[in-house]
DRENKETI-851854 format. One line per 4 residues: their letters; for each residue x negated, y, z negated of C-alpha. Coordinates in nm, 4 decimals. Layout:
BEGIN
a = X:Y:Z ~ ...
END
This chain:
BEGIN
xxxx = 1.1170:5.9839:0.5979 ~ 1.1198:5.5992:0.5428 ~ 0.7003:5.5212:0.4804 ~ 0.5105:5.2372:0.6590
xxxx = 0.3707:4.9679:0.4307 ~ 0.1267:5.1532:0.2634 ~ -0.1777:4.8864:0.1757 ~ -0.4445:5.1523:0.0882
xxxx = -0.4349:5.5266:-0.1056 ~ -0.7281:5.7423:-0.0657 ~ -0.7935:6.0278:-0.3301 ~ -0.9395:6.3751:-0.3389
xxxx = -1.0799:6.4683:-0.6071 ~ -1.1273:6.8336:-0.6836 ~ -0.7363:7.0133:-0.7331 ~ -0.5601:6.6712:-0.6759
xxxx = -0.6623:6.4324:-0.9240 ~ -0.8819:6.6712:-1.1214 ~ -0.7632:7.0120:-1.2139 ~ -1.1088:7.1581:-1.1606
xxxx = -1.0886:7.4024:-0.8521 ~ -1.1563:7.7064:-1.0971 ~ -1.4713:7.5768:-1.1462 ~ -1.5617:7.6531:-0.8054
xxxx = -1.4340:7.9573:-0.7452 ~ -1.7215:8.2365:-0.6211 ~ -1.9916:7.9631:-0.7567 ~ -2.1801:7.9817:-0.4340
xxxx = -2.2077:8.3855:-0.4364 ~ -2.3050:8.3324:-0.8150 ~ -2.5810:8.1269:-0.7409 ~ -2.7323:8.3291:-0.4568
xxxx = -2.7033:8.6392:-0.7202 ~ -2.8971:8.4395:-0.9723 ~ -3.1731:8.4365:-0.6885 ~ -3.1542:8.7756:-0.6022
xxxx = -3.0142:8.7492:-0.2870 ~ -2.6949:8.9255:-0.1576 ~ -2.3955:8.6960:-0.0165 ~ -2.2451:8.7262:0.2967
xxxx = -1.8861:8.8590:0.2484 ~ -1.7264:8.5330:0.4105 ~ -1.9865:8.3295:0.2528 ~ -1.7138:8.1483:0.0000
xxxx = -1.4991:8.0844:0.3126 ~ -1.7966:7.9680:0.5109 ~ -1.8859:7.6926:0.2354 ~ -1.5603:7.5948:0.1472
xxxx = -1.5527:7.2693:0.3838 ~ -1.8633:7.1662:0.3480 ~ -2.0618:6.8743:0.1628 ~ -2.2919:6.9748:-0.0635
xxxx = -2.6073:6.9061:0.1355 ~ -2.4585:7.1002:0.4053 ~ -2.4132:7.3669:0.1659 ~ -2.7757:7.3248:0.0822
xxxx = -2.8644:7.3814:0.4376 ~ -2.6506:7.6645:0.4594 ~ -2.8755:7.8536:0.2317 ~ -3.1611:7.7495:0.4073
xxxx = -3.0532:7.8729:0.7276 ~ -2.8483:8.1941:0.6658 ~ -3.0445:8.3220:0.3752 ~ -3.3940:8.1822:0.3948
xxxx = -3.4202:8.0061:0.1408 ~ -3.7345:7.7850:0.0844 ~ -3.6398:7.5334:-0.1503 ~ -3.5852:7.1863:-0.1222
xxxx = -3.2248:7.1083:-0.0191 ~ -3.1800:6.8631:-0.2799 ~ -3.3184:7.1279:-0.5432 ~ -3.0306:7.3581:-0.4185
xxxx = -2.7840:7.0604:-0.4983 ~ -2.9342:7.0153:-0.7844 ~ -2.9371:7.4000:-0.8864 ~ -2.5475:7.4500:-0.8036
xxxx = -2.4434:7.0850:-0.9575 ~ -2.6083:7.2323:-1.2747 ~ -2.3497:7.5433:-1.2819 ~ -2.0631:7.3249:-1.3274
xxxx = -2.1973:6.9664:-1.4786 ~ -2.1154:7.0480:-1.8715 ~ -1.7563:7.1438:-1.7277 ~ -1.6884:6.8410:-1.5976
xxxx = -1.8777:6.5963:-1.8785 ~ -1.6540:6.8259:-2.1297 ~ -1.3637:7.0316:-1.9928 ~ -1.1891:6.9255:-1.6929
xxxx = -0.8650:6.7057:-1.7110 ~ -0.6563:6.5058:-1.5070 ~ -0.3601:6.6966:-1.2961 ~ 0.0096:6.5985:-1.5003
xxxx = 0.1093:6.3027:-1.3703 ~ -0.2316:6.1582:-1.2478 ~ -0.2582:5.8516:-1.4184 ~ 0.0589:5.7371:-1.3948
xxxx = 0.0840:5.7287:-1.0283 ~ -0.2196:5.5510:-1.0271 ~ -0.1285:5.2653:-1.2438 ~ 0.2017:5.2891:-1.0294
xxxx = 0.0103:5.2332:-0.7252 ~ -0.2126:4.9534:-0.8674 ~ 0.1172:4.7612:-1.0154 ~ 0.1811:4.7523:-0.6190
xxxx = -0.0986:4.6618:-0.4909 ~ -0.2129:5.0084:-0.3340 ~ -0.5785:4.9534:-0.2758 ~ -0.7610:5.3261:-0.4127
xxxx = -1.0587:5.5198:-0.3184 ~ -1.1932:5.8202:-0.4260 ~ -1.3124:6.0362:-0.1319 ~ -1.4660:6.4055:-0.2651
xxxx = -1.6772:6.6219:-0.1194 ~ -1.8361:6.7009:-0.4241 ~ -2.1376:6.4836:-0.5832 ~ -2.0952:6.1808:-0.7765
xxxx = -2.2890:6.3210:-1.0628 ~ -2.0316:6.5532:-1.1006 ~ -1.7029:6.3307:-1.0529 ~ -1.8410:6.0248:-1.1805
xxxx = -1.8725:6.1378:-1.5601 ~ -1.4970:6.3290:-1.5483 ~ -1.3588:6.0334:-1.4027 ~ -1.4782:5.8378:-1.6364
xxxx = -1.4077:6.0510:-1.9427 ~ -1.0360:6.0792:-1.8829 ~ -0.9805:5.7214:-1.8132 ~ -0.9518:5.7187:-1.4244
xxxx = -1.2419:5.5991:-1.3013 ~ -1.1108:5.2176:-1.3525 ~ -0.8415:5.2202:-1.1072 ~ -1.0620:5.2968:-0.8269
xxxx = -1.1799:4.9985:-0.6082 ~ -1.3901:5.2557:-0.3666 ~ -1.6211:5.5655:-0.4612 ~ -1.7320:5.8189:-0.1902
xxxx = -1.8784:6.1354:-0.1321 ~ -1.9143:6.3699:0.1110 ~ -2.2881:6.3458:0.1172 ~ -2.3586:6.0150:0.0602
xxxx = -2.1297:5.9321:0.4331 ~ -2.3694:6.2411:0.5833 ~ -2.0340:6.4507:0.6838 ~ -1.7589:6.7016:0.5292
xxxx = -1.4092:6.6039:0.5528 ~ -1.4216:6.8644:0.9065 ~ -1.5303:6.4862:0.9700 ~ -1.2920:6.1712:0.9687
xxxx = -1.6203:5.9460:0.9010 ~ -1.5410:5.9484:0.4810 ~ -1.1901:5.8328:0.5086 ~ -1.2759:5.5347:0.7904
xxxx = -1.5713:5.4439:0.5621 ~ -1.2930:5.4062:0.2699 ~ -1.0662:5.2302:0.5359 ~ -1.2996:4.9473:0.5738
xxxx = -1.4342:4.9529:0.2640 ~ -1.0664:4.8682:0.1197 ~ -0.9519:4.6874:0.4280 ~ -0.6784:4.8987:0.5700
xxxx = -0.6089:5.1066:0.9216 ~ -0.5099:5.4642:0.9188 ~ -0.1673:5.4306:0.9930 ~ -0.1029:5.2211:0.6599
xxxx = -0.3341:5.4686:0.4357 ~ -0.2028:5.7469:0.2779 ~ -0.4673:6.0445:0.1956 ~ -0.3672:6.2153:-0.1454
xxxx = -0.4917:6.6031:-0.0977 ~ -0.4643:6.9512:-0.1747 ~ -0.7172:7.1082:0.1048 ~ -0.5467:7.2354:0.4349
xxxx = -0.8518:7.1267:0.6683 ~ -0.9143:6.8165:0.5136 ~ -0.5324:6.7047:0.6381 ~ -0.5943:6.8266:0.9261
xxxx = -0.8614:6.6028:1.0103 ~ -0.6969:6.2645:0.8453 ~ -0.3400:6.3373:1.0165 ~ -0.5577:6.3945:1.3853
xxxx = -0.6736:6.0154:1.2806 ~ -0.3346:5.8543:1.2076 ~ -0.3839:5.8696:0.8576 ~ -0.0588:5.9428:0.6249
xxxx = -0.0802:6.2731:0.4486 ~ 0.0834:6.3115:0.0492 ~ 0.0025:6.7208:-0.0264 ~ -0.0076:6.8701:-0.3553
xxxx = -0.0078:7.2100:-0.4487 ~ -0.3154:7.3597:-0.6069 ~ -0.3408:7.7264:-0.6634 ~ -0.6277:7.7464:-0.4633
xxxx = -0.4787:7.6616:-0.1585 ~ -0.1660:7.9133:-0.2243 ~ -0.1847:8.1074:0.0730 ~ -0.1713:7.8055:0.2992
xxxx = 0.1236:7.6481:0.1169 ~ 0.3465:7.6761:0.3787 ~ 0.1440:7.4959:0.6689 ~ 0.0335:7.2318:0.4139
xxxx = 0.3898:7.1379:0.3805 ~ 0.4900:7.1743:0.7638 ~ 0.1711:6.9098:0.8091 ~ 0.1991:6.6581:0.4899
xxxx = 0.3925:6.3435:0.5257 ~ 0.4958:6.4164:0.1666 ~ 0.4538:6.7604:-0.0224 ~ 0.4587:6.7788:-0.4349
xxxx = 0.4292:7.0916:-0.6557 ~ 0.2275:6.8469:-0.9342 ~ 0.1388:6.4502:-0.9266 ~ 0.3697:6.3616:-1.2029
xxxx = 0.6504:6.4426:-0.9081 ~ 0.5083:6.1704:-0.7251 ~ 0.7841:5.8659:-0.6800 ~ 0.7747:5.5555:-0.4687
xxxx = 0.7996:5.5503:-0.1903 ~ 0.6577:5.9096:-0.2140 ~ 0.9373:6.1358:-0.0957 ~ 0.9219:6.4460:-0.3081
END
């Protein structure tokens, strides 16, 4: 397909510019464990479109919990923080399409459903953080991506519609709800989202196996 003047490119984090989505795996189960309480076998599945807060509230409500939601954060942040100040590194390819995209004139947010105290020290660290004129989480707009409200708030905070914004993701639902808002969808493959790799690619505008395949005008 021919693309639309693209003025604005908003970002996932977690499996498309980070290769970090082992870090999550079974984390939430873990951390219930470490409190003695048993998870709910579609627990994972439950939390796996959800902001952190929500999360937080999720353990409130289906197990009890008592704590503060922001200790919750706080607790299951802690899990994975030295990873990302230490470990995690950018997917092949990464920076390159973003300097690509900057050369252009491509406007960039970040939009992750994870907390900035988490993807604000890796993106820093591996040299990424720079290109980014917007920074948004999940928690901080008050809604998952189930929501469209994080990827209008980067809309207006770069200045561009839907229809000339492309969101770069690897998470089935998360298209889902930026292609139901007009917004142009570039997929990559994560391992993560294996089992849904053929419906990603029946609903992306674009569909990559790793960033580095990423050309302009984004036809892989």
């Amino acid at each position: 397909m021919q693309p639309k003047a693209i003025r604005g490119a908003i970002f996932d984090v977690d499996g498309t510019l980070l290769d970090s989505m082992y870090l999550w795996d079974r984390v939430g189960e873990d951390y219930l464990r470490g409190k003695g309480i048993t998870p709910l076998p579609d627990m994972e599945e439950r939390v796996r479109t959800m902001s952190m807060m929500q999360i937080a509230q999720y353990c409130q409500e289906a197990y009890g919990m008592t704590e503060p939601a922001q200790q919750i954060i706080d607790e299951i942040n802690g899990m994975v923080l030295e990873k990302y100040r230490n470990e995690v590194q950018p997917k092949p390819g990464v920076k390159a399409l973003l300097s690509m995209l900057r050369e252009k004139g491509v406007a960039l947010a970040v939009a992750t459903a994870s907390d900035r105290c988490l993807i604000e020290e890796a993106l820093e660290r591996t040299g990424l953080l720079p290109y980014f004129d917007v920074f948004l989480t999940c928690s901080e707009v008050g809604a998952g991506k189930d929501s469209p409200a994080i990827f209008y708030t980067a809309c207006k905070a770069m200045g561009t519609r839907p229809e000339e914004t492309v969101l770069f993701e690897d998470s089935l639902y998360s298209m889902k709800t930026a292609k139901k808002e007009g917004f142009l969808v570039a997929a990559v493959f994560d391992e993560s989202a294996a089992g849904e790799k053929e419906e990603i690619r029946q609903l992306a505008d674009w569909y990559v196996q790793t960033p580095e395949e990423w050309q302009w005008p984004f036809v892989g």
